[in-house]
Structure formats: structure tokens, C-alpha cells
N, C-alpha and C positions, 0 to 999 in steps of 0.2 A: 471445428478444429481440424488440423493435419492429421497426418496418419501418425504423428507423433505418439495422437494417443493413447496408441497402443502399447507405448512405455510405459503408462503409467499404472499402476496400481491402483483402485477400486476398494472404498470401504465404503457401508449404508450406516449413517450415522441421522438421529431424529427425522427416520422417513426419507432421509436423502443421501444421492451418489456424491461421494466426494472423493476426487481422485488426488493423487499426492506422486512424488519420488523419492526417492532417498540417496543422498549422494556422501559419500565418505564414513568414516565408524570412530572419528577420533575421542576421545573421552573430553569431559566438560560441558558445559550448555550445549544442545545443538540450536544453531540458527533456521529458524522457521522463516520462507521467505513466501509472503502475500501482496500480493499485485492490488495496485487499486480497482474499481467497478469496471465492466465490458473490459478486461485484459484476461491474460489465464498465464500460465507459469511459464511461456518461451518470453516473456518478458525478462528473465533472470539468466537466459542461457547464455549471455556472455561471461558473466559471474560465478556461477553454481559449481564448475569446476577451481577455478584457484581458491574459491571458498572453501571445497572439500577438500584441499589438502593438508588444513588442518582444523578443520569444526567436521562436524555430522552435519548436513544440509537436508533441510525437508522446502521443499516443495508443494503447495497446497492450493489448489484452485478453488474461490465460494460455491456455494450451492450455485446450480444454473447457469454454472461457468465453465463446463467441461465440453457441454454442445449445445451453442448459443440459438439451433434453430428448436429448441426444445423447449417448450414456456414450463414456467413454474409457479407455484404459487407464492403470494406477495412473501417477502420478509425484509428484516433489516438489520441494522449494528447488531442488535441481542441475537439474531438468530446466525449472523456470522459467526458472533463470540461462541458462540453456543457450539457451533458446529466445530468450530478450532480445536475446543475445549476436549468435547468428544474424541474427535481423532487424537489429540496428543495421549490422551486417558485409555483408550486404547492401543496405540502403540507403546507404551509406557515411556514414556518420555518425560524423566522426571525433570528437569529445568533446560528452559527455551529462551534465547533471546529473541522476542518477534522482532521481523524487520518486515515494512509494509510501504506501500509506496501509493503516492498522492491519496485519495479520499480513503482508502482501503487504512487508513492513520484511526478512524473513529473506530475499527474497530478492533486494531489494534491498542489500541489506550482501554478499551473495554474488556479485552481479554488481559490484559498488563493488572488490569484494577481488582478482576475476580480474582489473579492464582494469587496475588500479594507478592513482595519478594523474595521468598524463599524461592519459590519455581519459576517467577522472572524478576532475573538478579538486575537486566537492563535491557532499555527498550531503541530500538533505532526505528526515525520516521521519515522516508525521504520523498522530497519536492512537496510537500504540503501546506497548501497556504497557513499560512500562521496566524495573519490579521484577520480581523472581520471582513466578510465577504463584502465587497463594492457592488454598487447598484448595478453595474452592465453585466458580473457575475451571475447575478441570483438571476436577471433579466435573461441570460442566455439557460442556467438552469430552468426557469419557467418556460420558456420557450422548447426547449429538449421534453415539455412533457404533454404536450399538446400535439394529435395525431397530423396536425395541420403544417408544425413549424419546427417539429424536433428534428431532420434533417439538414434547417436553414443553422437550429440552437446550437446544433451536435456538431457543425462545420465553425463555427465563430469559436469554440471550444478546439477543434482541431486546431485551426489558423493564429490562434494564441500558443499552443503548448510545443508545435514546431517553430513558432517566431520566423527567424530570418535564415536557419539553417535550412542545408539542400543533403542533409544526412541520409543516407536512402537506406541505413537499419529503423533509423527513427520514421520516416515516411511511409513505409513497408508497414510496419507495427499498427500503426495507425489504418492507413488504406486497406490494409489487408486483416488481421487481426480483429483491431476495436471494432471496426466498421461491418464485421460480420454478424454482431449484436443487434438486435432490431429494437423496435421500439419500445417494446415491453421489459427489456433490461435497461434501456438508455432513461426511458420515462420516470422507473421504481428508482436508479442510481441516483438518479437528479433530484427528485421527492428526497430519498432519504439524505443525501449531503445538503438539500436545500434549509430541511427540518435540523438537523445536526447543529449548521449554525442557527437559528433561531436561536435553540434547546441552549448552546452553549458560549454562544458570543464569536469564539472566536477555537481554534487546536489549542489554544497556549492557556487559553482559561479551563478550557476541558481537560489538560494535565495537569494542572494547580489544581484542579478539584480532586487529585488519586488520591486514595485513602493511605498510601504507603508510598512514600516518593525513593525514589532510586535513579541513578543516571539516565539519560534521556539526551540521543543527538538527533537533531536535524541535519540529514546531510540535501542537497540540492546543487542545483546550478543554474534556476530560472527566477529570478525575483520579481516577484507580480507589483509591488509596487513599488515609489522610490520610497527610500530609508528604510527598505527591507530589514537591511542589518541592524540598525538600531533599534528597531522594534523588539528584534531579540536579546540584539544585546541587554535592553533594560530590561527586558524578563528575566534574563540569567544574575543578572545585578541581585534582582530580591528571590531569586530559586538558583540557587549555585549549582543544583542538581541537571537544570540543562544547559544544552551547550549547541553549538552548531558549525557545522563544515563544508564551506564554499568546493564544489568541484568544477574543474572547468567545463565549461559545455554553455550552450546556446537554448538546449531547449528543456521541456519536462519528462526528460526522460535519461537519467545521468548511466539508469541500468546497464542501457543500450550506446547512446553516445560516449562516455568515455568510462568502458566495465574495468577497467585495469586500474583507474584512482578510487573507484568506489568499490571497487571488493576491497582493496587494501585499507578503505576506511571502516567499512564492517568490520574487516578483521580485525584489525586491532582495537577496536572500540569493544569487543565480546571478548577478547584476551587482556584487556587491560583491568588490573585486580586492584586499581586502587580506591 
């Protein structure tokens, strides 16, 4: 990581550093904002401020995400939840809206399912495949876990999530950031999103299975396949609880490409009380 982070804050929660920020104090849910696998929390910093000027914004990096040249021992979805659960429980943070982005979704749905919705009233998931993973998908996640070809796996994963733009926050992020991860976060991420779908079919059968349903948006602006939207749409047809919102942008990463329609979609999707 940058010298960034030295901004942040440091708690030891089950044996491990988990570092956080905290932006704004306004009363109501605060928004919890979790990056998907190999990212850490300047993935939000175009966001994080218009967000705080009127939510509480927490910031939250996973286990082994703070200094990516530092190995760790194995974990997964449970031990992320686990660890979210922790920090919010110590800083007493009595109701959270998580908002999580690409695979960093499984375990946001996992933490969504333990508090119930009394302490999360509603859940935002952005850019997360929604359908069953496609055969060149899992192919490039297998490939990412093999010390031979996870550089070739990790680059055909790149070259999908930037598409055709020449965005140089989104390129940056990538080249710079994700790709400071070595093989032993790229390997464990890929295993556990690869097992996730197995486990669950698909994100959109893995929220039909919460044991307490409450709002739930997908926001995005990369559709991995055609009739993306229909897909959801018919899911929302028989779960009127989720819903979903197109932002513009090009690639998998709406945080960074266009922070000004997607913070204002956060907002008002945590401020709306109906």
C-alpha cells in the first residue's frame, strides 16, 4: 500500500490487523464500504467524501489487504464476515448499510444474513456477476490458481474488467494497486469466488436464500453477458425486494469511473425509508 496508510486506523480483531477510516458523524445507518478481493479502500476515494456529507462512512480493508507483500493464513467468506462483524461490534455501530463491490458481494450477503434486519436494514452490491459463472470465467479463475499461469489468468481478468476504456483512474487501480497482490491472495480469491459459485449457483440464488429479506440494489455499469438485465429483471419480478441500477461507465469499476452517479446512488438508496 501507499503511505496512505498511515491514515488509517488499526484494530486486532480474531488474530488479525484490520485497518478501517471513518468519514463524517451523521446519525442513521452508517455505510460500510468493502472492496472486492486484491483491492483495499482507495478504491472508494472518489466517493467517500460526497458520501460523508450526509451518512457516517466506514471504510474497511479484509484480513491481508492492508500489506499485500505480507502472507497470511488461508481464509474465506466466514472469516471476512467474521472479521466485519467484529470491528462493527467494537466500534459499536449499531446499524450499517454494507455496500461491497464485485466478489467482495459473497460476503457481504454473509454478513447481511448473520445481523438480520434490524442492524442491516438494506444491502447495496456493485458490479457483481449476478448469473452463473460461464465456462471462460471459472477457466480464467482456475488458471489465476496455478503458480504456472495465474499471471496469464489474472491479465484475461484484467483485460475483461477495463473492456475498451482508456480511463487512466481505472488502469492505475489495476496496474498499480490490484497487481501489487501476489499469488497467494490472487490464488486463495479465485478458489474462494470459484467455490462460492459451485456452493451457490449463481449472487441472485445466494440472496434468495437470506433468511430475512430486505432491499437489495445492484448498482453496475459492465454487463458480462447479453440480457444481463433481463436476468434481473426476472429475479425482481418473483423478489420485489431487489432491484438494480445501470450507471454509465465502460468498465468494472463505476467507484472509480463515474464516483459522482454512484455515490448519489448509495445515497439515496440508505436514505430511502420506504
Amino acid at each position: 500500500m501507499s503511505n496512505q496508510t498511515s491514515q488509517l486506523q488499526s484494530i486486532t480483531v480474531n488474530g488479525h490487523e484490520i485497518t478501517y477510516d471513518i468519514h463524517g458523524d451523521a446519525a442513521g445507518p452508517a455505510i460500510l464500504l468493502v472492496s472486492g478481493w486484491c483491492q483495499d479502500y482507495r478504491l472508494f476515494k472518489d466517493i467517500v467524501e460526497p458520501l460523508a456529507k450526509q451518512h457516517k462512512v466506514i471504510r474497511m480493508n479484509w484480513r491481508g489487504h492492508t500489506h499485500p507483500d505480507l502472507l497470511v493464513a488461508d481464509f474465506g467468506v466466514k472469516e471476512q464476515a467474521d472479521d466485519v462483524i467484529a470491528v462493527l461490534d467494537a466500534l459499536g455501530i449499531e446499524q450499517v448499510v454494507p455496500v461491497s463491490t464485485s466478489h467482495g458481494g459473497w460476503a457481504n450477503i454473509e454478513i447481511t444474513d448473520r445481523l438480520g434486519t434490524g442492524r442491516v436494514p438494506r444491502t447495496i452490491v456493485i458490479d457483481w456477476i449476478m448469473n452463473e459463472a460461464g465456462e471462460d470465467f471459472i477457466k480464467d479463475l482456475q488458471e489465476s490458481q496455478k503458480p504456472e499461469s495465474w499471471k496469464a489468468g489474472r491479465q484475461h481478468l484484467f483485460d475483461f474488467w477495463i473492456g475498451a476504456s482508456d480511463n487512466r483512474t481505472v488502469i492505475d487501480h489495476i496496474e498499480k494497486e490490484m497487481a501489487s497482490f501476489g499469488f497467494d491472495m490472487w490464488a486463495r480469491s479465485c478458489r474462494v469466488i470459484e467455490n462460492a459459485y459451485k456452493m451457490w449457483g449463481s449472487p441472485l440464488k445466494r440472496m434468495a436464500a437470506l433468511k430475512e429479506k430486505r432491499p437489495i440494489i445492484h448498482v453496475y455499469s459492465q454487463a458480462p453477458v447479453a440480457g444481463y438485465e433481463e436476468i434481473q429483471e426476472n429475479f425482481m419480478k418473483q423478489n420485489p425486494w431487489f432491484g438494480y441500477r445501470v450507471i454509465n461507465g465502460k468498465t468494472h469499476f463505476p467507484t472509480l469511473e463515474s464516483p459522482e452517479q454512484t455515490a448519489k446512488v448509495i445515497s439515496d438508496f440508505v436514505s430511502d425509508n420506504s
